[in-house]
N, C-alpha and C positions, 0 to 999 in steps of 0.2 A: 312685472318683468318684461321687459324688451325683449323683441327677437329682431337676428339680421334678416328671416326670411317668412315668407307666408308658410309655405310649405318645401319642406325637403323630402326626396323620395331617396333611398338609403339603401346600398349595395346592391343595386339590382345591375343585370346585364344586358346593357344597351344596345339595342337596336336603333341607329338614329336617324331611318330613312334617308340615309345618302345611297347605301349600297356598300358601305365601309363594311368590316369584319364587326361582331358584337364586342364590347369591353368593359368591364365593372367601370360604374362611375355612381356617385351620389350627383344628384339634381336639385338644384334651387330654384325655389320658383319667390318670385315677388311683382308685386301689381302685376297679377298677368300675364308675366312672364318669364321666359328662363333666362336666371341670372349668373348660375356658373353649374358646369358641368365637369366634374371631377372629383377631387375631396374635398368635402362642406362640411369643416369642423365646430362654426358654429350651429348651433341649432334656429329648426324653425319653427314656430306658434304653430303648425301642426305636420304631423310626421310620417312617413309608409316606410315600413321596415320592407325591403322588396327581394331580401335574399331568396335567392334561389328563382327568381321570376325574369322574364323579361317586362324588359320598359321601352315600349316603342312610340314612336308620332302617334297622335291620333290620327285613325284613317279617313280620307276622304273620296264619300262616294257623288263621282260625277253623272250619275244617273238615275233621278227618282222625280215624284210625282205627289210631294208634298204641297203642290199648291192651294189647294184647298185646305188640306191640313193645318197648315200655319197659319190660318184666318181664326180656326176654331179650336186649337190644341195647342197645348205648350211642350210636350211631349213628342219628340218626331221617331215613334216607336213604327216599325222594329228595327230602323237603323240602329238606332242608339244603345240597343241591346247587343250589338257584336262591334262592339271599338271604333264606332264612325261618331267624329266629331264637327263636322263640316259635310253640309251635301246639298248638292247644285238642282233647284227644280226647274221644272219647266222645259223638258225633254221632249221629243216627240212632237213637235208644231201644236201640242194641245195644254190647255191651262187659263185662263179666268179675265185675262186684262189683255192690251185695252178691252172692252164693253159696254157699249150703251144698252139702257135700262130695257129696250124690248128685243134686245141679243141675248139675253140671259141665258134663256130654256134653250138657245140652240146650243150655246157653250155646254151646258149641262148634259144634253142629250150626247155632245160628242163625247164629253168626257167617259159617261156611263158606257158608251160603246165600245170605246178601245180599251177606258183604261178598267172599267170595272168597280165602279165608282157605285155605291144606288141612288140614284133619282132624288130619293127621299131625303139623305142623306145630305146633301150638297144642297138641296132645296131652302131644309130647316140651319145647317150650320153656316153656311155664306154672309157673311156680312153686306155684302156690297155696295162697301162703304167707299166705292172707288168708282172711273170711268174710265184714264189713262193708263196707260201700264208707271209710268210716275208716280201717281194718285195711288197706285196700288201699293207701290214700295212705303209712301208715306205712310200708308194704312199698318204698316206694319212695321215703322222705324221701334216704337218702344215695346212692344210686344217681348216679350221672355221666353225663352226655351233652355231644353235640357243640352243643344247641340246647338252651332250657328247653321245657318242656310245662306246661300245666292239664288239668284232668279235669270231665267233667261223670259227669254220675249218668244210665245209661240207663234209663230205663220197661221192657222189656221185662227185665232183671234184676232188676229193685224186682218187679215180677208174678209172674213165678218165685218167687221168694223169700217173698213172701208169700202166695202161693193155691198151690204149689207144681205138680201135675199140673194141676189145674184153669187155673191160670194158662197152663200151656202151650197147654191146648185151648181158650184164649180164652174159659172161660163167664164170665160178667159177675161182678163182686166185691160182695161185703156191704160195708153201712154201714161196719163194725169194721174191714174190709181198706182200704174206701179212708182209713181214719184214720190205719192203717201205712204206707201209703205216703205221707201226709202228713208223716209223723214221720222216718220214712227220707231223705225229699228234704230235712229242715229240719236234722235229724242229718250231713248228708253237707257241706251248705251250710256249716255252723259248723265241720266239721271239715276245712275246704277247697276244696271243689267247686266250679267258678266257674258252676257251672248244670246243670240237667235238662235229658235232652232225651228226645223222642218221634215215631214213627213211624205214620202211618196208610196208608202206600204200600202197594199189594196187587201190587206188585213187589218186597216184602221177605219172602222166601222160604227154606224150608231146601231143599238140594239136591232134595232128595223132596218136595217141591212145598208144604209145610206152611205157612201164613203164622205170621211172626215173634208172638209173642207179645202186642206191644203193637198190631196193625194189627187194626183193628174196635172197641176196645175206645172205651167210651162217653164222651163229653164229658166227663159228672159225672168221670172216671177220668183224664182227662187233668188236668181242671181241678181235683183233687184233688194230685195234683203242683202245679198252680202255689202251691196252698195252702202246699204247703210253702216255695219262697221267699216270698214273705210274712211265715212264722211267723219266718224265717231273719229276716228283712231285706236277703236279698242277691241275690245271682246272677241268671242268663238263664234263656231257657228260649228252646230250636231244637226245631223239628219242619218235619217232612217232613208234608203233609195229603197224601188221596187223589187227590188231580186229577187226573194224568196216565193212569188209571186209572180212577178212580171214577164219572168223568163232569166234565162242564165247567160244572160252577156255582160262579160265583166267589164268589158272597155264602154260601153256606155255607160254603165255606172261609176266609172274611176272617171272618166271625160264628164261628170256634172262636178265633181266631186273637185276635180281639177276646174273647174271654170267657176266654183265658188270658190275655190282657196285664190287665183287671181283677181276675181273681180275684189272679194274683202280684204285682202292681204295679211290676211289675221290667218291662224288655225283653225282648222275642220276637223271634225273626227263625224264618223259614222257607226253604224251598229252592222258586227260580222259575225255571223253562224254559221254552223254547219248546217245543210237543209236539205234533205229528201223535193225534186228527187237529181237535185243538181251537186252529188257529193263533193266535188270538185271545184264547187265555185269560189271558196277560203280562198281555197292556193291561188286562185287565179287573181282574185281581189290584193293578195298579200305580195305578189312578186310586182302587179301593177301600180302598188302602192309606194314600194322601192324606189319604180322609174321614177312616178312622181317626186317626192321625197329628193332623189339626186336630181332632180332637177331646181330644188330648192323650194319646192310646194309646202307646208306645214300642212300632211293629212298622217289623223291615224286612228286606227280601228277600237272599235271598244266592243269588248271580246268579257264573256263570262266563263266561269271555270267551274262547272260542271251542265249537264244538260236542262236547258229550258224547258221546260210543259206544266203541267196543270196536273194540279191534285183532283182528284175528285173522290168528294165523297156525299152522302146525303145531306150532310148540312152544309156544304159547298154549292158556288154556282153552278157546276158542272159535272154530270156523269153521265155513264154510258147510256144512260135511259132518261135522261132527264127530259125530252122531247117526246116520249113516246106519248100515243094519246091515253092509254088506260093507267101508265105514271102522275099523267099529268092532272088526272081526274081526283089523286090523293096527294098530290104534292104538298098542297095547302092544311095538313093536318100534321100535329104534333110530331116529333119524332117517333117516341115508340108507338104510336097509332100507325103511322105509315110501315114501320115495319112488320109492324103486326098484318098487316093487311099486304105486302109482298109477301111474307110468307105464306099466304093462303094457296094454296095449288093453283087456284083459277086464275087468279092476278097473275101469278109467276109467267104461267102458259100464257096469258094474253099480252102482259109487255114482252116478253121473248118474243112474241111472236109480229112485232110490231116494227116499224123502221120512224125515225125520229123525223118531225114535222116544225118548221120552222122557217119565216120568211128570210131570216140573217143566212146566206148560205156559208156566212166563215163557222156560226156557230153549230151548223149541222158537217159541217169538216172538222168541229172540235171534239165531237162528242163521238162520231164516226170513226176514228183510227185510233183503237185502245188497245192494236194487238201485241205492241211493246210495251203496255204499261207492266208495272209492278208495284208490288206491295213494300211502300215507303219503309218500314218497319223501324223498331226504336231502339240504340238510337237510328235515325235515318240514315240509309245506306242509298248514294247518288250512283253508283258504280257496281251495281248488282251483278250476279255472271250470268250468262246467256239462260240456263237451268230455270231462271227465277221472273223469267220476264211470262205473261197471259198466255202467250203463244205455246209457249213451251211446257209452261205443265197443263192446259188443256190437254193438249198431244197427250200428257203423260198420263192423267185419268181419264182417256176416253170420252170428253166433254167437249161443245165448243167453249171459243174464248168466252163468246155471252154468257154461259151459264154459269163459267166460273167468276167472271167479273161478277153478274148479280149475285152469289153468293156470298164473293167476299165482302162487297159491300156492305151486306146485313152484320159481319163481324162485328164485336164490341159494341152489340147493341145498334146499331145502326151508324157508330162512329169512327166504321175506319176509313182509311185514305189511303187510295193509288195514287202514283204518278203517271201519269200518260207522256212522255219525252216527245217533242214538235221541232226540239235541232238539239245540234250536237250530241245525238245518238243515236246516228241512221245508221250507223254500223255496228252499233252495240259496244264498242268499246270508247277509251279518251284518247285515243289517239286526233284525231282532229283537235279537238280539247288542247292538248298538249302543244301543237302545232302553233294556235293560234296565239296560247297562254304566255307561250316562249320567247315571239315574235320580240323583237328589240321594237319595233313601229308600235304596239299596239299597247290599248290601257285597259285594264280590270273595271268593268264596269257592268251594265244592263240591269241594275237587284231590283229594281223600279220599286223603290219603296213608297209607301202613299199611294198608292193604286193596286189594282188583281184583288181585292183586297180579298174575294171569295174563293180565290182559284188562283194564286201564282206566292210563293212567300219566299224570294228569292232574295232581301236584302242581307239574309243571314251571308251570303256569300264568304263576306271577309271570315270568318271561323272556319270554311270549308277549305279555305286558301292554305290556312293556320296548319288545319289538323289533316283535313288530305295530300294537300299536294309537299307539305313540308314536313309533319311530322310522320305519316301514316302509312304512306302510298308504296306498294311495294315495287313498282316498277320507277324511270324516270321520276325524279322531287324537284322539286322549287328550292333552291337556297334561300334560308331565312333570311340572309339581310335583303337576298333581292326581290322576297314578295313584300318583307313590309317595306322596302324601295318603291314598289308598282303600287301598295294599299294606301299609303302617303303623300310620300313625297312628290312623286311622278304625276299624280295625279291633281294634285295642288298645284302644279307649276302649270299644266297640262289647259286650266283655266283661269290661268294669272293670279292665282296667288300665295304671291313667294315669301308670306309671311308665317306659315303655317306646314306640319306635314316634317319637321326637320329639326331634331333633338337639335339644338345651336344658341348658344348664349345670343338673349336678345329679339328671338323668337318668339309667337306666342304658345303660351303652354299649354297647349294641347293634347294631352300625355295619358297612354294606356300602362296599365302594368298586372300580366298577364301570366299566367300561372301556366304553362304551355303540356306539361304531364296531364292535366286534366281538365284541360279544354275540352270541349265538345257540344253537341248540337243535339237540341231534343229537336220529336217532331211538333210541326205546325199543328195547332190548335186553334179552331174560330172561339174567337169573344164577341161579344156584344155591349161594348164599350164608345162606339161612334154615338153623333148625334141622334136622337129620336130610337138607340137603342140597335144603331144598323151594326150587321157584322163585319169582322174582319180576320183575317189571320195571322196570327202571330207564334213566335218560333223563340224560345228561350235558351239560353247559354249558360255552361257552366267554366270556368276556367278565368274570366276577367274579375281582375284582384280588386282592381278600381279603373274609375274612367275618368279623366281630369280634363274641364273645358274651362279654359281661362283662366289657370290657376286655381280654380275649384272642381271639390269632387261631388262628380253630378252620381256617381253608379260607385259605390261597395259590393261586390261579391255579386252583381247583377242587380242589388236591391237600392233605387231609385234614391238620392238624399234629399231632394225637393228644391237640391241647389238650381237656381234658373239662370245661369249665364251666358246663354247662349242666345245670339242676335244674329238681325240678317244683315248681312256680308254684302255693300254697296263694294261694285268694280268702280276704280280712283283712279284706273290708268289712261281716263281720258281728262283730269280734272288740270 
């Protein structure tokens, strides 16, 4: 028996990432793609009854840190566990290509610093089966996945690469160097790259306290990269500027920001938080952004929708004691061994009594301010009330915060997990959140999926979008069509590409169908499923019916089909 279609998805209520109102329709999908959307009275060789569900684009996240991952993994988990069908690596001026052979261990070492990568980890699963950023893409033309990818070109490997030691130690580049790296960014762009991106956060560090390569390095240096889209014709360019860090002046950070959108004449976007202890530097970013903007700049902010920080627990990279010297003396033993041994009075007294030792000074500023954390709890609650944060029930039994943090730690055997908030919750509430969420300039992003892997599990984002801000939230909501508008569509276009992200006969089919009454988000949980056994974190979902990538369903009910249609995404707008 013939069918007119691969697949039809049947009564469900559409959501189709334009920002339109939702409307019942049935969906055809063939080779790939969507073939009509409305009533599909033939039938298709296979079939999703979706009444009662939504059916939206698949989402696309423009912000993660699967470069590594897609060398040695087909799986680009844990995006692909909350409705992301598409996601852009290579963020942050940090990632693998270009590389020559005795660059390796420094790319390595940066990556472990910022992004949380282990050593070990990237050592044993790296192929490196490349040297150009070209070479790299080739490395991974036929490769299979559960979801597509794009790559951008980091700054901090074009540096390496072209000043070689010098690069690493940050001293400024010749005329001739910044020409190479012009040529490299235009090189990389023609041969795929949907953009560069750069770093000037002086929280981007290697383990040993060194800042990443591309952080300090000079305007002319940046804006020498943007040279290169330009020469291209093509791509973005994302960067991370100093702010949160640097000091709170927002016009020199919108004046770089503006003289990379001139010199590349392509789109910019950046990463915007709220941040202790400059509470006010958002607003001032987001109205500068404006002027920009009506001036006919292409910049905008990529903004996350609930608060940023780090879990920590004992089998996490990070907790409150993780530095102390009489913790560190039992770090290296089993879990319920070490717990058994904090418990002992004398241990408890001696790490309490201890201040955390460490040459990274970002990671003794991590492990240091835990007096707003709270206890994640399940499922996870991002938006706890004032009552539930360290501070406050310390106060309330007579404890410091230490003693209750080590306490809780020891919970569920030694496996529970705080959060410690580091932006967008210096005030304790989402209002900034909201502010920024709202923003018409700005785009849903930062889950940095592929990296944090021991301490951050932020690519569940998109179900937080779902269930807090749309179905949940008692105060201020997100209209659904306009977050999966933001989770989609906006964002696919946001890095050129307008084939994707938009229910639309013709389209590729990309397609979530979503059970929205019972959506929701457990909490993060480390596995030991990386190369050589390394851990990571991962956050599971209930509520996604199915997840369809290129006309195939990759995810039933959350549970994996072992369909692999998903490939990396070459940018063709310079071809």
């Amino acid at each position: 028996m013939t069918h007119a279609f691969d697949l039809v998805i049947r009564s469900g209520t559409v959501v189709d990432g334009s920002g339109g109102p939702p409307r019942q329709a049935d969906i055809a999908i063939a080779h790939g793609k969507i073939a009509r959307v409305g009533q599909v009275p033939e039938k298709g060789r296979e079939e999703i009854d979706a009444t009662g569900k939504l059916v939206t684009p698949g989402f696309v996240d423009i912000h993660t840190h699967y470069d590594g991952q897609v060398t040695w993994e087909n799986t680009l988990k844990p995006s692909s566990n909350h409705g992301v069908t598409t996601v852009i690596t290579g963020n942050c001026g940090v990632g693998f290509a270009p590389c020559k052979p005795e660059q390796r261990d420094t790319l390595v070492r940066v990556m472990e610093g910022v992004e949380d990568v282990p050593e070990i980890v990237m050592t044993e699963g790296l192929p490196w089966n490349w040297e150009t950023f070209p070479e790299y893409l080739d490395s991974l033309q036929d490769r299979e996945y559960d979801i597509d990818f794009a790559a951008q070109i980091p700054h901090s490997a074009v540096r390496v690469y072209v000043m070689g030691e010098r690069g690493e130690r940050r001293e400024p580049a010749t005329a001739q160097e910044l020409r190479q790296m012009t040529d490299i960014v235009r090189e990389a762009i023609q041969a795929g790259a949907v953009g560069v991106s750069s770093s000037h956060h002086l929280g981007h560090r290697t383990v040993a306290g060194e800042l990443a390569p591309s952080v300090g390095s000079a305007s002319e240096e940046v804006l020498a990269l943007a040279r290169g889209l330009r020469e291209a014709g093509g791509g973005v360019f994302q960067m991370i500027t100093d702010g949160y860090y640097g000091g709170s002046d927002a016009s020199a950070q919108m004046d770089l920001l503006r003289g990379i959108a001139q010199a590349a004449g392509r789109p910019v976007s950046y990463s915007l938080l709220q941040k202790a202890p400059y509470l006010r530097l958002h607003e001032d970013m987001l109205a500068l952004m404006r002027q920009a903007r009506a001036q006919g700049l292409d910049i905008k902010a990529q903004v996350f929708p609930r608060p940023v920080g780090l879990l920590f627990g004992l089998t996490l990279s990070f907790h409150p004691f993780r530095f102390h010297p009489s913790y560190q003396a039992i770090h290296g033993l089993p879990l319920a061994q070490r717990v058994a041994e904090m418990r002992r009075p004398e241990v408890r007294a001696a790490i309490l009594s201890e201040k955390p030792e460490h040459p990274n000074p970002i990671f003794i500023n991590i492990v240091s301010g835990y007096d707003n954390a709270f206890s994640l709890g399940d499922p996870p609650n991002y938006e706890p009330p004032p009552e539930a944060l360290l501070h406050a029930r310390a106060k309330a039994r007579g404890v410091s915060v230490a003693e209750l943090a080590y306490d809780l730690l020891l919970e569920n055997d030694g496996n529970a997990v705080l959060m410690s908030p580091s932006s967008n919750f210096a005030e304790g509430n989402f209002d900034a959140i909201e502010q920024m969420l709202l923003d018409e300039n700005t785009l849903i992003a930062l889950g940095d999926g592929g990296a944090h892997y021991g301490m951050i599990c932020d690519s569940s984002y998109p179900t937080t979008v779902l269930t807090h801000w749309v179905r949940d939230r008692q105060g201020r909501r997100m209209p659904l069509e306009q977050a999966v508008h933001r989770l989609s569509r906006k964002n696919a276009l946001a890095v050129g590409l307008a084939d994707r992200g938009l229910i639309a006969e013709g389209l590729k089919a990309d397609i979530n169908v979503i059970d929205l009454d019972r959506l929701r988000l457990h909490p993060p949980q480390p596995v030991y499923d990386l190369p050589v056994g390394g851990r990571r974190l991962m956050q599971k979902s209930e509520g996604y019916a199915a997840t369809i990538v290129s006309g195939r369903v990759t995810y039933r009910d959350g549970v994996p089909t072992g369909a692999r249609p998903g490939r990396l995404v070459r940018n063709r707008s310079t071809a």
